[in-house]
C-alpha positions in Angstrom: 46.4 38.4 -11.3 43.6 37.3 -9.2 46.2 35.8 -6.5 50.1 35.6 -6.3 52.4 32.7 -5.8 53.3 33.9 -1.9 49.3 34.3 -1.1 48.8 30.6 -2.1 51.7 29.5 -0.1 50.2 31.5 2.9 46.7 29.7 1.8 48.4 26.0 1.7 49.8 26.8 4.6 47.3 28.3 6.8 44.9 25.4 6.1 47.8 22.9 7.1 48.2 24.6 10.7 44.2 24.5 10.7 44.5 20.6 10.0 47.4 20.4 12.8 45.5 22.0 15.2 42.5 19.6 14.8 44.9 16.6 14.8 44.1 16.4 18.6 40.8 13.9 19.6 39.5 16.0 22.5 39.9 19.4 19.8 38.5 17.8 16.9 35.5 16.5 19.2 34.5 19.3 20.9 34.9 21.0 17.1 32.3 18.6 15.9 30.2 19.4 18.7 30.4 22.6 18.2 29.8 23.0 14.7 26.7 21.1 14.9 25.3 22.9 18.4 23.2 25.0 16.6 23.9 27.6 19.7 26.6 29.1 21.5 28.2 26.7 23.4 30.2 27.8 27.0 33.2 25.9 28.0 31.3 23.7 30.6 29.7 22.6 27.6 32.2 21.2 25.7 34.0 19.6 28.4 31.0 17.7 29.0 30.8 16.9 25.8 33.8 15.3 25.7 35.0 14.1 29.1 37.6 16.4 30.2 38.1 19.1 32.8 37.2 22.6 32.3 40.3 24.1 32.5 41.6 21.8 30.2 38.8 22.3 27.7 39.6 26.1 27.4 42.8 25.2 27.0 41.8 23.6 23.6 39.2 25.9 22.7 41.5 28.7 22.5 43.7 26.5 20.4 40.8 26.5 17.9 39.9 30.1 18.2 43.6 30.9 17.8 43.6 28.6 14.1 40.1 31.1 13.2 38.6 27.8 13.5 35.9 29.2 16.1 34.9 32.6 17.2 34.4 33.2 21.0 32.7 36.3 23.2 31.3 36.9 26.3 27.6 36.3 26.5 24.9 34.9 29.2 23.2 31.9 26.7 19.5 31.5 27.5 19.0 33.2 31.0 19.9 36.5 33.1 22.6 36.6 34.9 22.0 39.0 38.3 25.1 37.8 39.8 28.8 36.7 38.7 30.5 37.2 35.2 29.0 36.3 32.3 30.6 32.9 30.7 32.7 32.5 27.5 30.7 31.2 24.8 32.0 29.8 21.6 30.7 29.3 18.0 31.7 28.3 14.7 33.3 30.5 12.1 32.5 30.2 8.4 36.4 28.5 8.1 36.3 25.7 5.3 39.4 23.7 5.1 40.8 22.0 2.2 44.4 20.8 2.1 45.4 18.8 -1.1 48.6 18.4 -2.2 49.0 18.8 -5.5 46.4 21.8 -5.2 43.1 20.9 -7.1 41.2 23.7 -8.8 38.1 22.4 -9.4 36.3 25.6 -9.1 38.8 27.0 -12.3 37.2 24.1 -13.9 33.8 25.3 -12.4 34.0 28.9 -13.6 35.1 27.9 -16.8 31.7 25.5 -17.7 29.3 28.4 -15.6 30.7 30.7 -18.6 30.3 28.2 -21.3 26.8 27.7 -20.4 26.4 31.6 -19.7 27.7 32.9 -23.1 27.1 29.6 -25.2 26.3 31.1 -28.6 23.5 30.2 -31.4 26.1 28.2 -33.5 27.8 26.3 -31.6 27.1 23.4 -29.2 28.5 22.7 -25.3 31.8 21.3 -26.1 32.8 24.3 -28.3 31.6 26.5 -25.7 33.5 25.0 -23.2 36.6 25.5 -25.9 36.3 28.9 -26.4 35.8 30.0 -22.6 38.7 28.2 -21.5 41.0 29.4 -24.3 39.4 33.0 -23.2 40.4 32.7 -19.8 43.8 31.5 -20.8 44.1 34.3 -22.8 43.4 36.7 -20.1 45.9 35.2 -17.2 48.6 35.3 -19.7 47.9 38.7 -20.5 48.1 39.9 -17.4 50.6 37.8 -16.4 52.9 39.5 -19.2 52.1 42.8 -18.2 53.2 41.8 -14.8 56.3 40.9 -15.9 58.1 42.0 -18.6 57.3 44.2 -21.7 57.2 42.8 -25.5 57.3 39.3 -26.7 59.6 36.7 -25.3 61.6 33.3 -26.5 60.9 29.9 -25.4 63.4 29.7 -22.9 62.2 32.4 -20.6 58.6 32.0 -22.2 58.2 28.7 -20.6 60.0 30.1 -17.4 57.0 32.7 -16.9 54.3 29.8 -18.2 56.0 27.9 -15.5 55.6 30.1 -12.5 52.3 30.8 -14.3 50.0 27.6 -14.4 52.2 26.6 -10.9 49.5 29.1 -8.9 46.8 27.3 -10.7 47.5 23.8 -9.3 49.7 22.6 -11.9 53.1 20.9 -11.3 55.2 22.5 -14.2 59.2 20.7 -14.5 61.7 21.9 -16.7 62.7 19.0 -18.7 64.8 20.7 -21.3 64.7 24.4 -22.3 62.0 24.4 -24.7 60.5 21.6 -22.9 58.2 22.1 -19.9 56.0 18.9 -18.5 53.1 19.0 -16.4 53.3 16.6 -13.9 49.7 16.8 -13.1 46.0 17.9 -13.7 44.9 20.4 -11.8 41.3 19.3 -12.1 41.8 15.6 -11.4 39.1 13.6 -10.1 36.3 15.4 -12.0 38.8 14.9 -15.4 38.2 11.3 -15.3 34.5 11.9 -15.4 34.6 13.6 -19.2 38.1 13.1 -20.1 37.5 14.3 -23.4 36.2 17.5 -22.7 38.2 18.3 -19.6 41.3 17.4 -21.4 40.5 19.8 -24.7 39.1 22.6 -22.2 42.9 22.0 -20.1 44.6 22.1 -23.4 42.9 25.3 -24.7 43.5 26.5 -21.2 47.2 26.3 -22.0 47.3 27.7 -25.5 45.6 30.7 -24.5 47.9 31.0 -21.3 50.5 30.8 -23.9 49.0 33.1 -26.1 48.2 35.8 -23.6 52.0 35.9 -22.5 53.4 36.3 -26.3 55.4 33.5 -26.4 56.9 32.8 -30.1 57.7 29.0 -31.0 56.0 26.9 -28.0 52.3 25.1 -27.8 50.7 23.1 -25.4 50.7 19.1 -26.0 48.6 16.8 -24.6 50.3 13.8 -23.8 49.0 10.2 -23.6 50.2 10.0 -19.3 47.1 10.3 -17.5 46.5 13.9 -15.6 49.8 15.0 -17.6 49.9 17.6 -20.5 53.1 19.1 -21.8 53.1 22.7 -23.8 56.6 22.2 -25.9 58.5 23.5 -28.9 57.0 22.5 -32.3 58.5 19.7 -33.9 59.0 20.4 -37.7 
C-alpha cells in the first residue's frame, strides 16, 4: 500500500506539533514574516519585526526550525563581512500544514477525476469515467491490501474487519455496528461532495465495491445511505 496506518498517525501527528508550535503570537509573526521575506532573514531581523529582544527571538526561531517549519545556516546576507562571525540566517522550508480531523482526502478524489479525464474512452461520457476509475482504484487497494494480509478469500466477519482498517487510512471513519454491518461515519471527500453530490457519492460508492472486491470478500457490498457524508458497505439483504 501507498502508506500504512502508523505513517498516517506519524503524519496527523507531526502536523499537530507543527500547529502547536505556531500557537505562540511572537512565533507565528515572525513565521509570517518570514515566509513572505523573499530573502534570508537574520535574527535581528525578526525581532524587529516583531518587537522582541534578540535573544528572545532565537529562542523562538529555533522552535520553528526544530518543528522543520524553517531552515537556518550561517551566511553574511547582502555584504562582506571582513570582521566578526557571520550571522544566522533563516528561511522558509517547503512544510505545508494541514490538520483536519476527520482526515480529508481530497486529492484521492483528485486523482481519481485526473484519471477519468486521462483514460476517458470513446463510449462513454465523464460520469462513467469517473465510475470506472474509482471502482479501478478500489480494486487495486483491496488487492493489495489482501495480499498484505491474508491469503484466499475471507467471510464477512473478518472481511469487514480488513475493509475497516482499510478505508480507516483513507479518511474514512469505519464503526462496527454489528458483524456484518460496518457504517461509515463520514466522507472522506467532504466539502467538495456537496458540490456534485451525485457523482461524488457514485464515484465513493464504486470506490467501496472495488475495495471490497479487491480483498475477496464473499456476501458484503457497499450501501449508500440517505445520512449525509455517510455510506455503509453491509451484508445483502435477501
Amino acid at each position: 500500500m501507498a502508506c500504512d496506518q502508523a505513517a498516517s498517525a506519524d503524519a496527523v501527528g507531526s502536523a499537530i506539533d507543527s500547529v502547536s508550535v505556531l500557537s505562540e503570537d511572537s512565533r507565528r509573526r515572525m513565521f509570517t514574516v518570514i515566509r513572505r521575506a523573499g530573502h534570508d532573514v537574520t535574527r535581528d531581523e525578526a525581532a524587529v519585526s516583531v518587537g522582541i529582544c534578540r535573544k528572545l527571538a532565537a529562542f523562538h526561531l529555533d522552535k520553528l526550525v526544530d518543528a522543520c517549519l524553517l531552515g537556518a545556516r550561517y551566511e553574511t546576507p547582502g555584504v562582506i563581512r571582513k570582521v566578526g562571525r557571520r550571522p544566522k540566517v533563516y528561511e522558509p522550508t517547503a512544510a505545508q500544514i494541514t490538520v483536519t480531523i476527520p482526515e480529508r482526502r481530497r486529492e484521492l478524489l483528485a486523482d481519481l477525476l485526473m484519471d477519468a479525464v486521462l483514460t476517458e474512452e470513446a463510449d462513454e461520457n465523464a460520469e462513467q469515467a469517473g465510475m470506472r476509475t474509482a471502482e479501478q482504484h478500489g480494486r487495486q487497494l483491496g488487492a493489495v491490501g489482501g495480499e498484505e494480509t491474508r491469503p484466499g478469500r475471507l467471510g464477512r466477519e473478518r472481511g469487514l474487519t480488513l475493509c475497516g482498517g482499510l478505508l480507516e487510512e483513507y479518511g474514512y471513519e469505519p464503526v462496527r455496528e454489528a458483524l456484518t454491518r460496518l457504517r461509515l461515519r463520514n466522507c472522506p471527500f467532504h466539502p467538495l461532495a456537496a458540490k456534485a453530490p451525485d457523482l461524488v457519492c457514485a464515484m465513493n460508492q464504486a470506490f467501496l465495491s472495488g475495495s471490497l472486491t479487491g480483498l475477496e470478500v464473499n456476501g458484503v457490498k457497499a450501501v449508500l445511505t440517505p445520512e449525509p457524508g455517510e455510506a455503509v458497505p453491509e451484508r445483502p439483504r435477501s
